[in-house]
C-alpha positions in Angstrom: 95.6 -8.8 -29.2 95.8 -7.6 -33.1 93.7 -11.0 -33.9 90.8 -9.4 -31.3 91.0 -6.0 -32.6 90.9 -7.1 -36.3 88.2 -9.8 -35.5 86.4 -7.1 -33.7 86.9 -4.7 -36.7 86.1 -6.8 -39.9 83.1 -8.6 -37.6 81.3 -4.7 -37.2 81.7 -4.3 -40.8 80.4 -7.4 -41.9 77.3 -7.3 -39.4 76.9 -3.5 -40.2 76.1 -4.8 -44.1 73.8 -7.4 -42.7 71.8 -4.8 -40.8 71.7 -2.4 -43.4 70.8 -5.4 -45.8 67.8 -6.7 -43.6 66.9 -3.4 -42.9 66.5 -2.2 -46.2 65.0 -5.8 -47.5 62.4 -5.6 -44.7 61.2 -2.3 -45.2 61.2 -3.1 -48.8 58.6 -6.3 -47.9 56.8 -4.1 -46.2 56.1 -1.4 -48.7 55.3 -3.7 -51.1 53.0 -5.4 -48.7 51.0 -2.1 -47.7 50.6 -1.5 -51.8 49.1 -4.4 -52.3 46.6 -4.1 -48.9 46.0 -0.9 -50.7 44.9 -2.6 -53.6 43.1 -5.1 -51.8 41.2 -3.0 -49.7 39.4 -1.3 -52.6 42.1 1.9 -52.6 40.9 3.6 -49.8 42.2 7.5 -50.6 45.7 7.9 -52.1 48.1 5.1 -52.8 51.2 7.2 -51.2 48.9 8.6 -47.9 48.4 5.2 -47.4 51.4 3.3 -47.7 53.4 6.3 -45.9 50.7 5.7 -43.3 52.0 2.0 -42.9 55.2 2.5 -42.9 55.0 5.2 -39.8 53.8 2.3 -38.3 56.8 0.2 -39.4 59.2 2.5 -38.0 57.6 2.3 -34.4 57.0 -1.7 -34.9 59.0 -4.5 -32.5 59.9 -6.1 -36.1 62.1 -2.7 -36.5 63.7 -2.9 -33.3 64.4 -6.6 -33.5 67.1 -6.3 -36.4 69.4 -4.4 -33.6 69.6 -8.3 -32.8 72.3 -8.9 -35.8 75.0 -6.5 -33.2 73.9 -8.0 -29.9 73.4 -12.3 -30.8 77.2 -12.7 -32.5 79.1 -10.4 -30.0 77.4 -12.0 -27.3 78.3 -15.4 -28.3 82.2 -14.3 -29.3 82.3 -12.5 -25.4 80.8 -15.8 -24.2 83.0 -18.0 -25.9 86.2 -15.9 -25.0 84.8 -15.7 -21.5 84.7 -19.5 -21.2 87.6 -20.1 -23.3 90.1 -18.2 -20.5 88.2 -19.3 -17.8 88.7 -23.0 -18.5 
């Protein structure tokens, strides 16, 4: 039972650094991709109004929801494979 709990314990920590790790480095992509649509685009009004603009739009985008997937995949597969495991 101490082997689940601290399987369970270290596993949260090390997918909560994942998260925060894709998290920030897609939201980083993104910025940097909105500045340089910015450029591209012939700099419609202000550089920040802009890529503040598109990154509202990050924050409501399926991309953004989809990292929750880094919790649910793994523990799924580790109750799975317990599941089977004391089943068989």
């Amino acid at each position: 039972m101490t082997a689940l709990l601290r399987l369970l314990f270290f596993g949260l920590i090390f997918l909560t650094i994942v998260y925060f790790a894709l998290s920030w480095y897609f939201r980083a992509e993104h910025r940097r991709r909105m500045e340089h649509d910015w450029e591209e685009a012939g700099r419609p009004g202000t550089r920040e109004a802009y890529v503040a603009a598109g990154m509202e739009q990050y924050e409501q985008s399926l991309r953004r929801k989809l990292i929750w997937l880094v919790y649910i995949v793994p523990v799924t597969a580790v109750l799975i494979i317990i599941y089977v495991t004391n089943i068989a």
